[in-house]
KELO-721662 format. One record per atom (N, C-alpha, C): x, y, z. Coordinates in pm, whole numbers, plus 50000, padded with zeros to 5 digits. Layout:
// residues N
XYZ ...
// end
This chain:
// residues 352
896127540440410 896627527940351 897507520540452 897197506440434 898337501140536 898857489840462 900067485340513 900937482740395 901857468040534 901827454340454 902257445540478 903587441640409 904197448140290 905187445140262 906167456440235 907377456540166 907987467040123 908027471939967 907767478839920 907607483439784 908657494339700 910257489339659 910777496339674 910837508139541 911417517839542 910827528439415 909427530439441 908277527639466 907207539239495 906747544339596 905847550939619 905307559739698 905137554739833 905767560139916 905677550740027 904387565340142 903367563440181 902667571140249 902677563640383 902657578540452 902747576940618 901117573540668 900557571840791 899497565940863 898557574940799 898967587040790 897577597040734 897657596740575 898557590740504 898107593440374 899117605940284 900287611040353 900907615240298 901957610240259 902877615840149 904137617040144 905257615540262 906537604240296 906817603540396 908137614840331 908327623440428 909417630340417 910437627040518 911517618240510 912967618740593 913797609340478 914067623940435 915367621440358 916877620440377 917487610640274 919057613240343 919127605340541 918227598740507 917657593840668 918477582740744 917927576240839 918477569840938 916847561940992 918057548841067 916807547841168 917477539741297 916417546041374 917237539441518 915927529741637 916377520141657 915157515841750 915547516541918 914137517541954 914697521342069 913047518442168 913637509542260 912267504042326 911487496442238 911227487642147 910307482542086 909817492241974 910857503041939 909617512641824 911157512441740 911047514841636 911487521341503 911407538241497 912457539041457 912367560041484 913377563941301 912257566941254 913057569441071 912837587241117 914307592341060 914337608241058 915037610340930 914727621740922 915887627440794 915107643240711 915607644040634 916017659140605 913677660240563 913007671940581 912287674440532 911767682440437 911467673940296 911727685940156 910437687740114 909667686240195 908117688240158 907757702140031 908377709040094 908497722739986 908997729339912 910307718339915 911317713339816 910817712539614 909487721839617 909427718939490 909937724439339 910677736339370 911497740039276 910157750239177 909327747939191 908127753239161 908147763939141 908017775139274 907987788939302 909167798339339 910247790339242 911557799239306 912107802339465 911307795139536 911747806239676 912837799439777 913837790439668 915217786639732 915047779839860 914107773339861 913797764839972 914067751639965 915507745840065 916417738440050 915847729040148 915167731740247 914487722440373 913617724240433 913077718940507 911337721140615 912157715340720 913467716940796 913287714140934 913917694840918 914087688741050 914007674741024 912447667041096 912207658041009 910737650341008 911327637341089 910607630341184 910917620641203 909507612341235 909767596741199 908407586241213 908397576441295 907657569241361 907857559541430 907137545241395 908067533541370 906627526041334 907447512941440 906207503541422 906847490641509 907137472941455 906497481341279 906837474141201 907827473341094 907957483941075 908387491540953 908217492940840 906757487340819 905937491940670 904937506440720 904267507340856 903847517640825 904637527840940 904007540240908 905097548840982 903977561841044 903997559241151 903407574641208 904177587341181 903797596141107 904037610641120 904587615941278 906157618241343 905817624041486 906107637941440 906277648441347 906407657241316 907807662041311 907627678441327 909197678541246 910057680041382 910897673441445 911837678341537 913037685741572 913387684841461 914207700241446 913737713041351 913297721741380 911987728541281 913587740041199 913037746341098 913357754541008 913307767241116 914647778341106 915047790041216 914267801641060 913817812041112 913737824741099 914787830141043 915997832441146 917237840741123 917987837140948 917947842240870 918407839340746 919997837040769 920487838640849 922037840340894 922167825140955 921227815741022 921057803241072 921447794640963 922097782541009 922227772540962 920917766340903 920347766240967 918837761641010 918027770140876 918277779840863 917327787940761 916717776640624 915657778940576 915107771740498 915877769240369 916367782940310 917157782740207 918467776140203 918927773740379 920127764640376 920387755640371 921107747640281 921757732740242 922197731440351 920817723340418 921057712840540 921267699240462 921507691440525 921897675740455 922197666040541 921307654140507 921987645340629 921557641240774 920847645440840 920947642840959 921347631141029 922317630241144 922557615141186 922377618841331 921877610441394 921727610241542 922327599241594 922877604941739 923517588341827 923107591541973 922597584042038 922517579842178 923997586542242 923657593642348 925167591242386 925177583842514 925687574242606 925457572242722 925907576342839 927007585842809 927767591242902 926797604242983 926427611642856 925397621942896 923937622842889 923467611142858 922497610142819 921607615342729 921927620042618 921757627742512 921527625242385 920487627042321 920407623742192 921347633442100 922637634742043 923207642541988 923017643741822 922707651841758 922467653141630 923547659841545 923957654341443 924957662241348 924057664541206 924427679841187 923797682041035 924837686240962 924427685740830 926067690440745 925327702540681 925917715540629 925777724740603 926627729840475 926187728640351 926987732840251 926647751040213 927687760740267 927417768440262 927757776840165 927337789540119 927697795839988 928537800339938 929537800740040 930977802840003 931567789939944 931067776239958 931857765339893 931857754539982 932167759540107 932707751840210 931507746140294 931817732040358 930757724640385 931307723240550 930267730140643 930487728540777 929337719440843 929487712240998 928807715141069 927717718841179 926537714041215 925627717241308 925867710941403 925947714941549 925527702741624 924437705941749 923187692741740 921867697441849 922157686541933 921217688442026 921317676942121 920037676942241 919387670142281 918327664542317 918157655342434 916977652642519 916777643842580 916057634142549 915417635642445 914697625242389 914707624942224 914597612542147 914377610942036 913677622641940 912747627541981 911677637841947 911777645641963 912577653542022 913297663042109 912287672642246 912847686542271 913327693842166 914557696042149 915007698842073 916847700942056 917267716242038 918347716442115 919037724642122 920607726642085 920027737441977 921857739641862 922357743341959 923657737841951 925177739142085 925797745341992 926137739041850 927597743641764 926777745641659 927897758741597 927567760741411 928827762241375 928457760541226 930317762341158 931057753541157 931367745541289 932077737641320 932587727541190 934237733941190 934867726341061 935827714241108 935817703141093 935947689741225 937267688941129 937987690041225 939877686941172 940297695141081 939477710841122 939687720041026 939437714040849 938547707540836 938527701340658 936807708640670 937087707440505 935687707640486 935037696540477 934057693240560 933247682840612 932017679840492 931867669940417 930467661340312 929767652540341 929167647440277 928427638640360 928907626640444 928367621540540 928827614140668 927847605640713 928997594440840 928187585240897 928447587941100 927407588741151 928197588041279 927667570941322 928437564741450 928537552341474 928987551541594 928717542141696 929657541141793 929687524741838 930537525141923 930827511341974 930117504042073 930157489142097 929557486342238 929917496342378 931197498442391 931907506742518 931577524842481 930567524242414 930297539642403 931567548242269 932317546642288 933147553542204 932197553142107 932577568342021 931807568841902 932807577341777 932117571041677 933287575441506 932437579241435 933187593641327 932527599741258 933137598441114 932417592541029 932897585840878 932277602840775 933137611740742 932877620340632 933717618340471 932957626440422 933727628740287 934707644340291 936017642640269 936447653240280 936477659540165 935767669740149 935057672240002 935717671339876 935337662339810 936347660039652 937407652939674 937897645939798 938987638139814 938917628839858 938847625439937 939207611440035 937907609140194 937777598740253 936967598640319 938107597640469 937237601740547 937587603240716 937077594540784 937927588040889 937537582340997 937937587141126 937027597841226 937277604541339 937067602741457 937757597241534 937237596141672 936217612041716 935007609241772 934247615941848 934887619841981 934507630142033 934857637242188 933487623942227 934137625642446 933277613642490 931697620842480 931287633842468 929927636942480 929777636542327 930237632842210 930077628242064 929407647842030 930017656642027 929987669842019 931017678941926 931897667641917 933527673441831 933667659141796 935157663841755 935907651841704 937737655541825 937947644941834 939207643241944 940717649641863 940857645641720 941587653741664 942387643841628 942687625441665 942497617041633 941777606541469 942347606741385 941817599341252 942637595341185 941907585941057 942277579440988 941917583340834 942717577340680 942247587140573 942117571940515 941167572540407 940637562540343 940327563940128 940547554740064 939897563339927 940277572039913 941677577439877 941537587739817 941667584439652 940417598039626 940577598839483 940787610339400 941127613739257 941587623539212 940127631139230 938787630439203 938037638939145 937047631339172 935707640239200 934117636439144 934057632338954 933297618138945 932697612839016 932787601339088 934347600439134 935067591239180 935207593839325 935387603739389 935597602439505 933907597139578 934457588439706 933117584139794 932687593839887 930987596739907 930337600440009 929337591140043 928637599240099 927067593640155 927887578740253 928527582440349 929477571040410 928317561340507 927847548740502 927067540240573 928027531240671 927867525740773 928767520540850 927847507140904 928317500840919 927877487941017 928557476641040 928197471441104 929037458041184 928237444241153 929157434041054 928687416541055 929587411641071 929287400941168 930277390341140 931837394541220 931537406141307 933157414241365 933277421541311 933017420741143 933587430441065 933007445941015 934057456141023 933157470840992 933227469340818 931827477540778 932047474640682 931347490640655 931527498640533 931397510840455 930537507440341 929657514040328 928647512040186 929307528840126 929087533640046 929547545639977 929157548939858 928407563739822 928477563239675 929447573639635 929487576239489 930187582539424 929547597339454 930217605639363 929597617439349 929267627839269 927797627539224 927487633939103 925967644239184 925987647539237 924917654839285 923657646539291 922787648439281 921337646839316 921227630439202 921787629739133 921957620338989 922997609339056 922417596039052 922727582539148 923487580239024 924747570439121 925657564639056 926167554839144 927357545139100 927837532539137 927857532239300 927717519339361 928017521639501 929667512439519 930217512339632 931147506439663 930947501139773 931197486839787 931537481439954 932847478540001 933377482740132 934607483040146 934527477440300 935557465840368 935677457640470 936487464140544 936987462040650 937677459140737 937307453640934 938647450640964 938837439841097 938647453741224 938627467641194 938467478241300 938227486141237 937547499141305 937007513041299 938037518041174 939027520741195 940007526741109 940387521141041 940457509741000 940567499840927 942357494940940 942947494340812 942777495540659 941387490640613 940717500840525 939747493640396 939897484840304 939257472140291 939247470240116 938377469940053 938617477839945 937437476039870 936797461639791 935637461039838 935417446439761 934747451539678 934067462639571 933487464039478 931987471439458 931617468839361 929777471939355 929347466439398 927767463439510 927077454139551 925707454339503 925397461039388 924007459039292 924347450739228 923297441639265 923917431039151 922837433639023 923577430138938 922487429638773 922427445838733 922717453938799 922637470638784 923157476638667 922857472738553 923437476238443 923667490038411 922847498938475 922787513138453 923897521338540 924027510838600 925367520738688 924667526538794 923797529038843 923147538438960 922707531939060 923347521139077 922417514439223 921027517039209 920317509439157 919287507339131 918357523139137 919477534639051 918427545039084 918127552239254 919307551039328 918877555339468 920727559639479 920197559639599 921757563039725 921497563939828 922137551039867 921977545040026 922717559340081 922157557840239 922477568340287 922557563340445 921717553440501 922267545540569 922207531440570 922187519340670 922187506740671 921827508940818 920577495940863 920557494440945 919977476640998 919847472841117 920047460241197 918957455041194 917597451441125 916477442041207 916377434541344 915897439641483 915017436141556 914907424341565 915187414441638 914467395341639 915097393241496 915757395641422 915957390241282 917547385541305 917897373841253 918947367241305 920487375141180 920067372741063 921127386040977 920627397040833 919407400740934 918377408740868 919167424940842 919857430840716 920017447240743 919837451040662 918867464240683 918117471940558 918967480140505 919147481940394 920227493940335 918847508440289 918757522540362 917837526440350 918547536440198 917407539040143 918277545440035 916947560639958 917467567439883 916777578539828 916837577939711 915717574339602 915757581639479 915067588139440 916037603639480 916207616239476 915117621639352 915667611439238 915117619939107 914017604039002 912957607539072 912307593138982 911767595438895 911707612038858 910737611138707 911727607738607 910427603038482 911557593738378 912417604038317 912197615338254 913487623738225 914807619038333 914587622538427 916007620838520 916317606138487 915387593738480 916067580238557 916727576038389 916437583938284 916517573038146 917877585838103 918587589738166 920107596638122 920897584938173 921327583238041 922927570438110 923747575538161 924017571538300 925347570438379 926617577438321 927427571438215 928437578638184 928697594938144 927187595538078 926917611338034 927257620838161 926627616938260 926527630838354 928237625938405 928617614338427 929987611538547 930917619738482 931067616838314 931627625538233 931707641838251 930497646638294 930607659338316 931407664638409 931327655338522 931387659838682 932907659638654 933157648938568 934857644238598 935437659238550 935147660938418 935347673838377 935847685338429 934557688138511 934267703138615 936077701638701 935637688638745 937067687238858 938147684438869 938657676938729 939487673438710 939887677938531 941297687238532 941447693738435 942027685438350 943117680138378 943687667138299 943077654338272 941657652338263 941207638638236 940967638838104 940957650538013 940907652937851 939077654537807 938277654437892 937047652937886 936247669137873 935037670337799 934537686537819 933087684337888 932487688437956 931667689238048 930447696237927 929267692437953 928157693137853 927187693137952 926317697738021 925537701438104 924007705437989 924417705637885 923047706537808 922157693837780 923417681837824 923087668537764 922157664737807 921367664337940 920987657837986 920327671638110 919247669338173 918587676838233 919037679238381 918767697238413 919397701338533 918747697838651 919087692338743 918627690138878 918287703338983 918727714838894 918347727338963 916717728938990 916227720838884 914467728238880 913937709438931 914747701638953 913707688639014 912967693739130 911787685039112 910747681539237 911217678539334 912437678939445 912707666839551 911597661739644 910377673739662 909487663539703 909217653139725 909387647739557 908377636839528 909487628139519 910777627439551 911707617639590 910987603839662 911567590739616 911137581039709 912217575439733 912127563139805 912927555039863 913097541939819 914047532739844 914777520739821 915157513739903 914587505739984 914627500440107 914927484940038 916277479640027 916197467240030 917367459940129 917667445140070 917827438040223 918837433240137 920247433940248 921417425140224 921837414140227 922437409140143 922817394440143 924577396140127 924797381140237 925767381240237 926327370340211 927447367540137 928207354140042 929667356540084 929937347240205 931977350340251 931377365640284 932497372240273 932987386040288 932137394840225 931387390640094 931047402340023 929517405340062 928967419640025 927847420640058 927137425739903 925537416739866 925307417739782 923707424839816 923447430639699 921917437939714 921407438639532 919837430139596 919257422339476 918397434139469 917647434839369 916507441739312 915517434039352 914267438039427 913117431539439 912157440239443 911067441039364 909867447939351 909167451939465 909067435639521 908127439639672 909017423539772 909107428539848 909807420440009 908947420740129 909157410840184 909277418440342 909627405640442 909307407740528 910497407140688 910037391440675 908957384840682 908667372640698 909677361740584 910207373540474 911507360140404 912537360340464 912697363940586 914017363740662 913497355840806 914467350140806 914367341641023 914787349341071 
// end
């Protein structure tokens, strides 16, 4: 199938006809191509019990960005059950950055491990495709436990690492110059009492001078409100300017969670907000919002007077993530604020 526009919520198939797997993704261009990566859950089906959390990371290349070549998986799934890397392990995330100092494609993965605590990976590469080679594991960045994240860097190379410090507040970290650590250097942002209030899934980008943070809440696999938040530098101060779904009555950002934002190519203020919804069968998408936030608030917060009901509404333990799709739509911007419309089907030719 080949595909001239964008179609957001369904099935988006790669050049051969499959399922595109890069989840939790990114995209970076580089030479005239488009490079989409992210987590691979191909076997992610909850099906056969066998605790299989990832296939490795998948990455695609296209030069349009409706269709996408398969380049396979570039960081593959380790053997060693003790590996980060192991299939059964809550990998999450992948973000990659250029570095220019070393010339290196550096990769960060986050690792939620079974003790609680969320560390961690770091690979690194000579090329986009790799192959890569794990340098660091464990690695707990400012001694915190590290959630989901954005890495970013500047025109002059410097580079910043945007996490969730789990259940609290978000981070802003200066990177070491080979973007391998963090300098020990940061800033604290949002803090909040509890899930499903505190922000992850941290997106970063630059309009207009200005840095700006996309963010969602946090309820597991089950989408909820997003937030956009400004500022004049890296560390800001933040402000929050609010939700940017517009018309989103359900509370879930249209059913997804951006995970990154990125720049159009020749497009004068073209940026895609790339996004995952995680859970599209109708059991999952037709539970209202407050039911599950209610729960989460619960679990984490003892004084909010609320009781947590996990019967209400269906467990994300036994979803398909497979069959997860995506939400690829396009930002608009009014003054300061950044808004994101619902559109069935788009594409690049309604933008100069």
């Amino acid at each position: 199938m080949t595909y001239d526009s964008f179609y957001p919520g369904q099935v988006w198939l790669d050049t051969e006809g499959k399922r595109i797997q890069a989840h939790g993704g990114s995209v970076m261009y580089l030479n005239g191509t488009y490079y989409w990566y992210g987590e691979n859950k191909e076997f992610t089906t909850r099906k056969d019990d066998t605790g299989i959390w990832h296939w490795g990371v998948r990455c695609y290349s296209s030069r349009d960005l409706y269709n996408w070549k398969d380049e396979g998986i570039i960081i593959p799934p380790e053997e060693d059950p003790a590996s980060s890397l192991f299939p059964t392990s809550n990998m999450d995330r992948p973000h990659i950055l250029y570095n220019p100092f070393t010339n290196k494609f550096v990769c960060w993965l986050k690792i939620m491990n079974k003790d609680g605590s969320q560390t961690e990976t770091i690979l690194t590469a000579d090329e986009i495709l790799g192959p890569y080679t794990k340098i660091k594991e464990g690695l707990r960045p400012l001694n915190m436990s590290a959630g989901d994240f954005d890495l970013a860097a500047a025109d002059d190379g410097k580079g910043y690492y945007y996490f969730e410090r789990v259940h609290s507040e978000t981070i802003c970290a200066d990177l070491t110059w080979d973007y391998t650590d963090v300098t020990g250097y940061y800033s604290t942002h949002f803090p909040r009492k509890s899930p499903p209030f505190v922000r992850e899934a941290t997106s970063h980008f630059i309009y207009n001078h200005k840095h700006y943070l996309l963010t969602s809440g946090t309820t597991g696999y089950y989408p909820n409100p997003s937030e956009v938040a400004i500022a004049d530098t890296w560390h800001g101060p933040y402000t929050v300017l609010g939700n940017p779904h517009v018309g989103d009555e359900s509370n879930t950002s249209f059913h997804s969670q951006i995970s990154s934002v990125f720049k159009v190519e020749g497009k004068k203020n073209l940026y895609i907000a790339v996004a995952d919804r995680w859970l599209p069968e109708k059991k999952y998408m037709d539970v209202p919002y407050q039911l599950y936030a209610d729960s989460f608030e619960a679990v984490f917060d003892s004084e909010c007077g609320k009781k947590a009901d996990w019967s209400a509404f269906p467990s994300t333990r036994t979803a398909d993530i497979s069959i997860a799709d995506y939400v690829w739509l396009p930002l608009r911007f009014e003054g300061e604020m950044v808004y994101i419309d619902w559109k069935d089907k788009w594409s690049l030719d309604d933008y100069e």
